[in-house]
N, C-alpha and C positions, 0 to 999 in steps of 0.2 A: 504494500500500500504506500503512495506516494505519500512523504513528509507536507508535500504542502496542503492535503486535506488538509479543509478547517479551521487555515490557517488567515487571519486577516490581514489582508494588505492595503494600509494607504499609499497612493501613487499621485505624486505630482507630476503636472505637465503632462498630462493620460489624456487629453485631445488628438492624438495625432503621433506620429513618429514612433522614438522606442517606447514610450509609456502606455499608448495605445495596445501595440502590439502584447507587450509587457501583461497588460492586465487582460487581454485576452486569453494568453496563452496562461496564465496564472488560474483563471478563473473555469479554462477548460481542464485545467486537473484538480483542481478541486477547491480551491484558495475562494476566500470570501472578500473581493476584490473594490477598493473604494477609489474614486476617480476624479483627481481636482484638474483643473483649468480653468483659464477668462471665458471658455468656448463654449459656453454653457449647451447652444444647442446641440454641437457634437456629442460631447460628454452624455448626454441624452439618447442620442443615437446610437453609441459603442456600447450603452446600459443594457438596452432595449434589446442591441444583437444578441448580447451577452446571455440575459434572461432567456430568449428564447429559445437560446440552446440547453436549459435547462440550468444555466450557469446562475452564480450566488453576485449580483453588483449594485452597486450603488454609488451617488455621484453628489460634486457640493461645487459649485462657482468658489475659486478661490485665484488670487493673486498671490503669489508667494513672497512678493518685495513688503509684502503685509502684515505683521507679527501679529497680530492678532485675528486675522483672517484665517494664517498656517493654524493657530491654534486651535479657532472653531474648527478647522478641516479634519485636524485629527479627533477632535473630541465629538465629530459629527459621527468617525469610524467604531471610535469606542460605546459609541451609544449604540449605533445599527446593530451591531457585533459581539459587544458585550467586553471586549478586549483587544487591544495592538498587537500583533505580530512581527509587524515590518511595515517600518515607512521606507518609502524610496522616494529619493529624493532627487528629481530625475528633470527638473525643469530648468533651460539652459536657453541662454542666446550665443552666439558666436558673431555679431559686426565686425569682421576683421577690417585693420585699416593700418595702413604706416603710421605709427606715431608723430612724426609732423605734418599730418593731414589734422591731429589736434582734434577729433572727436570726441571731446572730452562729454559729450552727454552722452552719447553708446558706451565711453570707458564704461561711467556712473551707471549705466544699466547694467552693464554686464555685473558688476561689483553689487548690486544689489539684487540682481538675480541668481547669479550663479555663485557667490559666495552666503549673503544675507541670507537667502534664498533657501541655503542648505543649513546655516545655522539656527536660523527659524524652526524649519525641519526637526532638526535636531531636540530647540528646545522644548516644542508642542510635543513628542513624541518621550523624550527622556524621564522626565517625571510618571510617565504613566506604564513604560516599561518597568523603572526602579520599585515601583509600586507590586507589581505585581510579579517583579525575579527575572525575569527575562524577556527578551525584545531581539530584534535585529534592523539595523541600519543600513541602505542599500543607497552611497552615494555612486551617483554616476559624474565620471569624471573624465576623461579623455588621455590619450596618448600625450596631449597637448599638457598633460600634466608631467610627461617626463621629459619632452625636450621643447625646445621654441623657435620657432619659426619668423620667417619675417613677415611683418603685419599683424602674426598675432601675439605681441607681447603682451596686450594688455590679459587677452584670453588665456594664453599658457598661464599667466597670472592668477589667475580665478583660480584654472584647474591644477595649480602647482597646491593654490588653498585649500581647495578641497582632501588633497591626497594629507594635508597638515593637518589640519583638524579630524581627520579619518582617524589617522594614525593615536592622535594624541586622544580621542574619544574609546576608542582601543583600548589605551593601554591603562585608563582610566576606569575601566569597567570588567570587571572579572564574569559579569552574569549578562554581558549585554553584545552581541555579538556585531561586528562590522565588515563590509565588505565594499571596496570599489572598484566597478567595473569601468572598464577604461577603455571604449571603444575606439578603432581607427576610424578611417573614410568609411561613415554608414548612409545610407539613404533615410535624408528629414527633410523638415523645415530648416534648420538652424541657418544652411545658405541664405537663404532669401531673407534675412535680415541684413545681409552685408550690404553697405550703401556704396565703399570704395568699390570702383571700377577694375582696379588692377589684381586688390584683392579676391574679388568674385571669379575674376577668369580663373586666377591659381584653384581657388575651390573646384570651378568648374572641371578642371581637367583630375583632380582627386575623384571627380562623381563619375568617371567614367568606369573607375574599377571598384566602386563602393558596395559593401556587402550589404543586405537585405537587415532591416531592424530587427527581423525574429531571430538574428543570429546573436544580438545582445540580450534581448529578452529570454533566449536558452540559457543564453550565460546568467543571467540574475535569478533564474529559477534553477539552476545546478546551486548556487548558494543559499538558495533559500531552504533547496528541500534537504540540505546533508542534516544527520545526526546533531542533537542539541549541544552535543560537545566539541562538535568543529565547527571552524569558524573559517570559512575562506577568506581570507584578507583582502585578495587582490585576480582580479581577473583583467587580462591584456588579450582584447578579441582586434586583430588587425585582418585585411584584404590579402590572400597568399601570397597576390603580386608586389603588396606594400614595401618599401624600403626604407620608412620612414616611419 
């Protein structure tokens, strides 16, 4: 019997992309699956699919640059459910831009989303883990967490924090398990936020060998479903052709 029977999972950024997929494929093995996004009417739609395949979902409009929004989201999970299992904390932008093109308001997004973002996450979800012995925290973070690129300083930035505060949440919790999956070139949205020109092209030619989102959402449910006593740390899903 799979580990993730049963198991409830809150999922930011579950509109679209790895989180959608993420909580489908979560919810078709057995996981009782909860879905934030701004997208309210997709979120609705992905529920809908969900249910009718007999699957356990449920969904909450949330902004995650929001601390008190993240908060209701999780405690919207604990109500439905009765209990947290694993938040994933999956909602990300990537504007990549040269840093003397000076985008300092995409910097400010990105830093509020894909760091505040996750430590939101975090803190909505930590108190009601320690509460009850055990939890799991599923940041998704990027390749761009272990080297950097040019255009995306400010982004390997985010995803260098993410893999920091992972680490240090970690070592911090003996009953709370962590994991980050660190995908290479996938198929999303995250492109289509980039406003630089030059940056976009470089994107564009990574999407020509980019792997399918169900290949991360495998990866985050290999870590979800292991034994309560293992803890995968760290998963690196890259493109075979990738060299980077």
């Amino acid at each position: 019997m799979s580990n993730l029977k049963g198991k409830v999972v809150a999922i930011t950024g579950a509109s679209s992309g790895i989180g959608e997929v993420t909580a489908r494929l979560l919810a078709g093995r057995g996981a009782d699956v909860v879905l934030g996004a701004r997208r309210v009417d997709r979120l609705e739609k992905i529920v809908a699919d969900i249910q009718a395949k007999a699957g356990s979902a449920a969904y909450r409009a949330l902004d995650v640059t929001n601390r008190e929004d993240v908060e209701t989201f999780v405690k919207f999970a604990e109500q439905q459910f009765g209990k947290v299992d694993v938040v994933v904390n999956n909602a990300g932008l990537m504007p990549l831009s040269p840093l003397e093109a000076l985008k300092v308001d995409e910097w400010d997004r990105m830093v509020d989303v894909n760091i505040k973002g996750v430590l939101y996450g975090i803190a909505a979800g930590l108190p009601i883990m320690k509460r009850q012995g055990y939890g799991q925290f599923v940041n998704i973070s990027s390749i761009a967490g272990h080297q950097v690129f040019p255009t995306a300083a400010v982004y390997c930035g985010t995803k260098f924090a993410v893999q920091a505060i992972s680490e240090g949440l970690r070592m911090e919790n003996t009953n709370i398990r962590v994991t980050v999956i660190a995908p290479g070139a996938t198929e999303s949205e995250l492109a289509e936020t980039i406003t630089d020109e030059s940056a976009r092209e470089w994107v564009k030619g990574l999407r020509n060998t980019a792997i399918p989102a169900d290949a991360i959402a495998r990866a985050i449910a290999f870590a979800i479903e292991q034994p309560d006593d293992i803890d995968v740390n760290e998963i690196i899903v890259r493109p075979t052709v990738s060299q980077h």
